[in-house]
C-alpha positions as CSV (number, residue, x, y, z in Angstrom):
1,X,-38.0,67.6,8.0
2,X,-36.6,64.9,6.4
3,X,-35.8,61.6,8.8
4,X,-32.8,59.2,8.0
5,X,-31.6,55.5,9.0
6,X,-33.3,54.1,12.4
7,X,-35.3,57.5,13.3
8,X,-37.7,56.7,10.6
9,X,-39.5,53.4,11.9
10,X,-39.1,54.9,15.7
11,X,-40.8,58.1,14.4
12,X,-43.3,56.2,12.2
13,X,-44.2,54.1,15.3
14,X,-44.9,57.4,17.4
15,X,-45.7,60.1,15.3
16,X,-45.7,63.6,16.6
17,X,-49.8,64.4,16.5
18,X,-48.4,68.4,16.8
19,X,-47.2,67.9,13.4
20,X,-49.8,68.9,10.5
21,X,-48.3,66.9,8.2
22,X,-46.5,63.6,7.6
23,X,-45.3,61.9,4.0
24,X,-44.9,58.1,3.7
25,X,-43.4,57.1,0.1
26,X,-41.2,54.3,-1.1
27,X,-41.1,52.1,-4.6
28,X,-42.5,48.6,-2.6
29,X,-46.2,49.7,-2.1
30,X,-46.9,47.0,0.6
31,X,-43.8,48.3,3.0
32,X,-45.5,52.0,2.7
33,X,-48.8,50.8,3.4
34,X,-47.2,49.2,6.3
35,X,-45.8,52.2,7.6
36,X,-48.6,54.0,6.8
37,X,-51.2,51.5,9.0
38,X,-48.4,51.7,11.8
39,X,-48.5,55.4,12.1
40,X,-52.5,56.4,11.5
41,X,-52.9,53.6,14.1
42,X,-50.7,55.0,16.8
43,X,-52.1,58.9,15.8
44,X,-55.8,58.0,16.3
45,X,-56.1,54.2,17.3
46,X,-57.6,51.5,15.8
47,X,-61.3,52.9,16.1
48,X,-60.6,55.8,14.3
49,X,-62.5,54.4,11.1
50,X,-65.8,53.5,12.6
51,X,-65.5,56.8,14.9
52,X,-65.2,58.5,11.8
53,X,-61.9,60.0,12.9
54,X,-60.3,58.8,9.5
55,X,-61.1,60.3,6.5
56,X,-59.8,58.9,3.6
57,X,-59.0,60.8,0.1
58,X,-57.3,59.7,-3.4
59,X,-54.1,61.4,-4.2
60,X,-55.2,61.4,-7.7
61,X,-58.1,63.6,-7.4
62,X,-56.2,66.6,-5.5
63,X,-55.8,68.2,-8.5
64,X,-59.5,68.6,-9.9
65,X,-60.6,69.4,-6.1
66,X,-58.1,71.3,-3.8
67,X,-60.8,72.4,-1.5
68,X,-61.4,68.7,-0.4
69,X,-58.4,68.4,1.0
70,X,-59.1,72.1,2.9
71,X,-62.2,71.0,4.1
72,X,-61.2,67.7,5.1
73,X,-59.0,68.7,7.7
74,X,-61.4,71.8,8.9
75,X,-64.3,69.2,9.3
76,X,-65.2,68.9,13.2
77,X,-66.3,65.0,13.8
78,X,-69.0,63.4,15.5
79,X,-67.0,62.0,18.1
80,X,-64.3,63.8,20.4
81,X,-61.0,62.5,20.1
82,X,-58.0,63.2,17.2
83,X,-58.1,63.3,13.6
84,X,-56.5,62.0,10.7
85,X,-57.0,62.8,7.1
86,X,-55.1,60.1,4.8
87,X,-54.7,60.7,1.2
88,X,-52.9,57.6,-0.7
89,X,-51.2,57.3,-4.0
90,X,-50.6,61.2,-4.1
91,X,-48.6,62.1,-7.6
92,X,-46.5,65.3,-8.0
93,X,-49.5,67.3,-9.3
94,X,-51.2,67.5,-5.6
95,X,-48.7,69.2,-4.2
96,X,-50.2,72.4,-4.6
97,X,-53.6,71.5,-2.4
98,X,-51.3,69.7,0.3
99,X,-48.8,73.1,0.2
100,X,-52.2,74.9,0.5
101,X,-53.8,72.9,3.7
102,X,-50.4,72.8,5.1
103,X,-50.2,76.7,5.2
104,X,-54.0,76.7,6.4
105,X,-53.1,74.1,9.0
106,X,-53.8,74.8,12.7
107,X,-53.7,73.2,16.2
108,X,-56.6,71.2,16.4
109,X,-57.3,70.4,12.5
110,X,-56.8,66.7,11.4
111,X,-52.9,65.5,10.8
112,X,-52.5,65.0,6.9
113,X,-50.7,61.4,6.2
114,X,-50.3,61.4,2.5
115,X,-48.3,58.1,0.9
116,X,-46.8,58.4,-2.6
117,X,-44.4,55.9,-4.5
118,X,-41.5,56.5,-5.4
119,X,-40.1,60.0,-5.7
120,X,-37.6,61.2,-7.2
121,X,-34.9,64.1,-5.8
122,X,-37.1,66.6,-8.1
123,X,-39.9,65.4,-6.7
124,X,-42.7,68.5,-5.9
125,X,-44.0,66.6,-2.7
126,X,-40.5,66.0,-1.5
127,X,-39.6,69.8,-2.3
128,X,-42.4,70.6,-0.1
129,X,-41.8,68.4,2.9
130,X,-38.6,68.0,3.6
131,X,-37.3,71.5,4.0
132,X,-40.7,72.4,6.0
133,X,-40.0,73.6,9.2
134,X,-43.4,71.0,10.6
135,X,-44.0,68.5,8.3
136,X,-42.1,65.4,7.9
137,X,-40.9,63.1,4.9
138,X,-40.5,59.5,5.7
139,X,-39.1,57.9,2.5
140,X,-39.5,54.1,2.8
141,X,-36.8,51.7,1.5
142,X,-36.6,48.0,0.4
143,X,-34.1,47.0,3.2
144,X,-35.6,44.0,5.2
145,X,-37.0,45.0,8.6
146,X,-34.4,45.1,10.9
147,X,-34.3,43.7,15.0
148,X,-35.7,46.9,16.5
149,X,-39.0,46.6,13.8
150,X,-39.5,43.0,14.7
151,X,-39.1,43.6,18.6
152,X,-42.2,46.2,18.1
153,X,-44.2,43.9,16.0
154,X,-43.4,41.3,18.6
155,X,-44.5,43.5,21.3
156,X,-47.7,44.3,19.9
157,X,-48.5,40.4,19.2
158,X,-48.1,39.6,22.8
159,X,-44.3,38.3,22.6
160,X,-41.9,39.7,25.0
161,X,-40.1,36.3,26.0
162,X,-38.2,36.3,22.9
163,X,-34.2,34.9,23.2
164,X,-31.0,36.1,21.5
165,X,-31.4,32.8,19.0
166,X,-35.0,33.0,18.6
167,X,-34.3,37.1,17.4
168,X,-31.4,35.7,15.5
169,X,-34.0,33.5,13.5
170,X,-36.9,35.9,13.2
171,X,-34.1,38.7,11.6
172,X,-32.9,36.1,8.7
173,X,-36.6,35.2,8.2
174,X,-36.8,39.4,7.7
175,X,-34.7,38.6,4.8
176,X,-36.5,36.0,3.2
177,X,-40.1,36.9,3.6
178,X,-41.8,40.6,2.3
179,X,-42.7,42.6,5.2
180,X,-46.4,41.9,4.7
181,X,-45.8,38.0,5.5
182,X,-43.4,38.4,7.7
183,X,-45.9,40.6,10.3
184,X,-48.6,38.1,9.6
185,X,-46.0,34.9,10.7
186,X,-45.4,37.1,13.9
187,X,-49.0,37.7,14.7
188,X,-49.8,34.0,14.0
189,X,-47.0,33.5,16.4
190,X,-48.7,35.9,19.2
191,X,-51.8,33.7,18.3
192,X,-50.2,30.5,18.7
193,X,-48.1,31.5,22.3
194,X,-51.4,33.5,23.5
195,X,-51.6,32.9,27.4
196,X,-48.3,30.6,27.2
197,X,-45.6,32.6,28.8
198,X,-43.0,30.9,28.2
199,X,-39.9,32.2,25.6
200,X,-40.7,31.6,21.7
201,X,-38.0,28.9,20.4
202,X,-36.8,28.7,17.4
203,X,-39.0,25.5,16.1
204,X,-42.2,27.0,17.7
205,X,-40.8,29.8,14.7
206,X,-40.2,26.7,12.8
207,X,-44.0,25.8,13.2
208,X,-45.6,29.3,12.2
209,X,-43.5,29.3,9.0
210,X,-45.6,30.3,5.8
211,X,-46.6,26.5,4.1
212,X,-45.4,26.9,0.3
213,X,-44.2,25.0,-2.4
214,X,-40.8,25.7,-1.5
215,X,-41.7,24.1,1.8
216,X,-42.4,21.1,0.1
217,X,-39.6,21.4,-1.9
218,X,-37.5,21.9,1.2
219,X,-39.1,18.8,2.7
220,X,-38.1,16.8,-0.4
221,X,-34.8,17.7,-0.2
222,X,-34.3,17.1,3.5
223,X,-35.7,13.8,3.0
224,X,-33.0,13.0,0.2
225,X,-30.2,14.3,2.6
226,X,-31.3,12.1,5.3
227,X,-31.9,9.1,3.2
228,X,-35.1,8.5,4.1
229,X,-35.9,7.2,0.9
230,X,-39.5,5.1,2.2
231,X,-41.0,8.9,2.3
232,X,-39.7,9.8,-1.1
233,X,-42.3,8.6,-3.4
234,X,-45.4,10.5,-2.0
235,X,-43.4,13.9,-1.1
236,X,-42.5,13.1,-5.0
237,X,-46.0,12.9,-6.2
238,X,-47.3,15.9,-4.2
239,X,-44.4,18.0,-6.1
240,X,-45.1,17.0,-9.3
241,X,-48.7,17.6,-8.5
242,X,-48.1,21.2,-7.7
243,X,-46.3,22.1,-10.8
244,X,-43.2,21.9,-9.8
245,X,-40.7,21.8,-13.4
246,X,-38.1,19.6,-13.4
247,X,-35.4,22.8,-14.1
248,X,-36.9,24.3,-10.7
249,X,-36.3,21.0,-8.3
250,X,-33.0,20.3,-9.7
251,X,-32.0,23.7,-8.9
252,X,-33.2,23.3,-5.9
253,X,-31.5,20.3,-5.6
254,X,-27.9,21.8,-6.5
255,X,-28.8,25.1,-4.1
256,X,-29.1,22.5,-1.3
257,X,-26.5,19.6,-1.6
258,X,-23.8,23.4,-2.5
259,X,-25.0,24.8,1.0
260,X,-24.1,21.6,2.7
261,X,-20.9,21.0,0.8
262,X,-19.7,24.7,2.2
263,X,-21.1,24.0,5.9
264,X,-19.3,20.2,5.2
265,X,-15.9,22.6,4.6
266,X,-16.2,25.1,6.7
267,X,-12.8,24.8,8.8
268,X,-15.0,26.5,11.7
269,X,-17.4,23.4,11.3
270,X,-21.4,23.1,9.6
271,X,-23.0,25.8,12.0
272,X,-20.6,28.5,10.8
273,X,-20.7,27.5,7.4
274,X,-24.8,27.6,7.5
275,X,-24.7,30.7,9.1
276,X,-22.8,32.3,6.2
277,X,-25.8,31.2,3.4
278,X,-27.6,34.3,2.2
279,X,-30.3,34.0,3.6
280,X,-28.9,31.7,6.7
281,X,-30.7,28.9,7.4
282,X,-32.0,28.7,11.3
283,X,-33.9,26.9,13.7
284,X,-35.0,23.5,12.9
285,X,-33.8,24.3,8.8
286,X,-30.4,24.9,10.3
287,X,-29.9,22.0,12.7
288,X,-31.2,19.6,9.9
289,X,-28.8,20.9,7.4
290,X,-25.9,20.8,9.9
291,X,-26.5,16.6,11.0
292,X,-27.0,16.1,7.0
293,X,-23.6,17.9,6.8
294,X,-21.6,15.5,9.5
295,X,-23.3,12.6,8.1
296,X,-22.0,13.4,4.2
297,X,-18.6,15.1,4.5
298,X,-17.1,17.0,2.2
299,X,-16.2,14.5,-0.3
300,X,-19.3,13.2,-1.0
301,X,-21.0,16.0,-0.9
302,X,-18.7,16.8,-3.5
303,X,-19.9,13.9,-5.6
304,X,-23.0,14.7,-5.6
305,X,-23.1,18.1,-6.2
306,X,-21.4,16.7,-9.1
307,X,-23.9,14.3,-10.2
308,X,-26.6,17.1,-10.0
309,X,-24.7,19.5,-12.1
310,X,-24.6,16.5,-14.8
311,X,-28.6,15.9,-14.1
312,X,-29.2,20.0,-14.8
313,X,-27.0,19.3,-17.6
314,X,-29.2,16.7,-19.4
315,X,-32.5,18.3,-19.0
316,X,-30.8,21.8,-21.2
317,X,-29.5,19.2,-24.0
318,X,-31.7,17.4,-26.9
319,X,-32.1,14.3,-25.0
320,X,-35.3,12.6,-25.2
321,X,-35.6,10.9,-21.7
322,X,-38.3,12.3,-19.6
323,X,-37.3,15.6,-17.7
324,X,-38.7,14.6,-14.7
325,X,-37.7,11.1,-14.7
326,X,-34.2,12.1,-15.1
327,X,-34.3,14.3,-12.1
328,X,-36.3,11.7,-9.7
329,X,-33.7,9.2,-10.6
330,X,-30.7,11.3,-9.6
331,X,-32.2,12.0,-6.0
332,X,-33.2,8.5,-5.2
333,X,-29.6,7.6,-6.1
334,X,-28.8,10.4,-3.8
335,X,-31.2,9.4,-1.0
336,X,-29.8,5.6,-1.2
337,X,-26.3,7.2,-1.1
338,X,-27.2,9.0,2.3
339,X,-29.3,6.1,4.0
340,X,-26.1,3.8,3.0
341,X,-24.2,6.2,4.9
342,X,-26.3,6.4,7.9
């Protein structure tokens, strides 16, 4: 059985334990593993390890010994309970010994979870699962988790008080995190709200948020917006400090001061204009960008989206001024600009 669209992370979340067989593959190796945790947790708990209830086997190693993978699933454990035999990174050429324990499978033997990357239409393992009358094929795409993934995760870290803008937030987030960092944001989340019932806001989303260069990038820019030029020296020094080229912050620069010339235009006003960035900015990000937007207007946002374009200019010619001089010198112009304005 092959599953399609939503039914895959509902079945993955519940997996049938009648089912001998279950195949988890997809080109991004951290969403299968993922999946992969998700459903051996819900099929034998999270003991199942030190119960010895999970035993775990290399894909690659199918092909010199079948019989481990027949004996695997035959073996009667220690302690009462059910069984899961997991065999990661399975190419093509173990299909035979998986076709084999599949046909010897029986109620009662261990459940087979076997991950794989990508597979093509011609694939062997695919041939074999997804026209099998028991076993099922769970193919695992790149698409961001969506809002019925993050309500689960959500659940499972304690949060059930979440609001329509709060979900809003956490599904754009989807988009610009990986899967892995995204479920560890929500977990720190569960951590952070743990015995405080109350519904997660957006800036408590704000709060959790992964600290990264970009952060500070974002930081920097916000500050230049806002004119708070007194704070852009040190937030200047910590950038440079971290690496940061002078190419990457003035394209930074120009990715911010575009997004709040649109949201400045927007004949439905800022918030509209934010919401239709890819990826939107929310929570605290978005009400920031939409006051830096009133306080510009369009006009000189214009001007200085301008005046960044001739910065990025500069640093791809001969010119011998320093590179990161010439870009510091554009944004304290910029942050002047802004505090004059406020």
């Amino acid at each position: 059985m092959n599953l399609k669209g939503g039914e895959i992370g509902r079945y993955l979340a519940r997996p049938d334990p009648s089912r001998p067989a279950l195949l988890i593959y997809g080109q991004d190796a951290m969403r299968v593993a993922l999946k992969r945790a998700e459903a051996v947790t819900a099929l034998v708990g999270e003991k199942a390890e030190e119960e010895m209830r999970l035993n775990r086997l290399a894909g690659a190693g199918l092909k010199k010994d079948p019989a481990g993978l027949m004996d695997a699933i035959k073996e009667v454990g220690f302690f009462p309970g059910p069984r899961v035999v997991l065999v990661e990174d399975t190419p093509d050429s173990g299909a035979d010994a998986v076709k084999a324990a599949l046909d010897a499978w029986q109620p009662g033997d261990a459940v087979i979870v076997v991950t794989a990357g990508g597979l093509a239409k011609s694939s062997a393992l695919r041939k074999l699962f997804e026209p099998h009358r028991l076993a099922v094929a769970a193919p695992i795409y790149d698409d961001p988790p969506g809002e019925e993934e993050i309500r689960r995760w959500l659940e499972a870290a304690g949060l059930r008080e979440v609001p329509r803008e709060s979900m809003r937030d956490l599904v754009a987030l989807a988009r610009a995190l990986d899967p892995g960092d995204l479920r560890q944001t929500i977990e720190k989340i569960g951590l952070y709200k743990y015995g405080d019932d109350t519904p997660l806001t957006p800036d408590e989303i704000g709060l959790m948020m992964p600290a990264t260069i970009e952060a500070d990038l974002d930081e920097l820019l916000h500050v230049v917006a806002e004119g708070r030029s007194e704070e852009f020296g040190p937030l200047m020094r910590r950038i440079e400090g971290q690496g940061v080229t002078p190419v990457t912050l003035a394209i930074a620069a120009q990715r911010h001061f575009r997004a709040l010339h649109l949201a400045a235009a927007d004949p439905q006003g800022p918030g509209a204009g934010l919401a239709r960035l890819r990826p939107p900015a929310f929570g605290p990000r978005r009400d920031r960008m939409t006051k830096q937007a009133q306080g510009w207007g369009a006009g000189p946002l214009e001007e200085a989206v301008r005046a960044l374009l001739d910065t990025d200019l500069a640093l791809r010619t001969s010119t011998r001024a320093p590179h990161m001089a010439l870009v510091e010198r554009t944004l304290i112009r910029l942050a002047m600009t802004a505090r004059g304005r406020r």
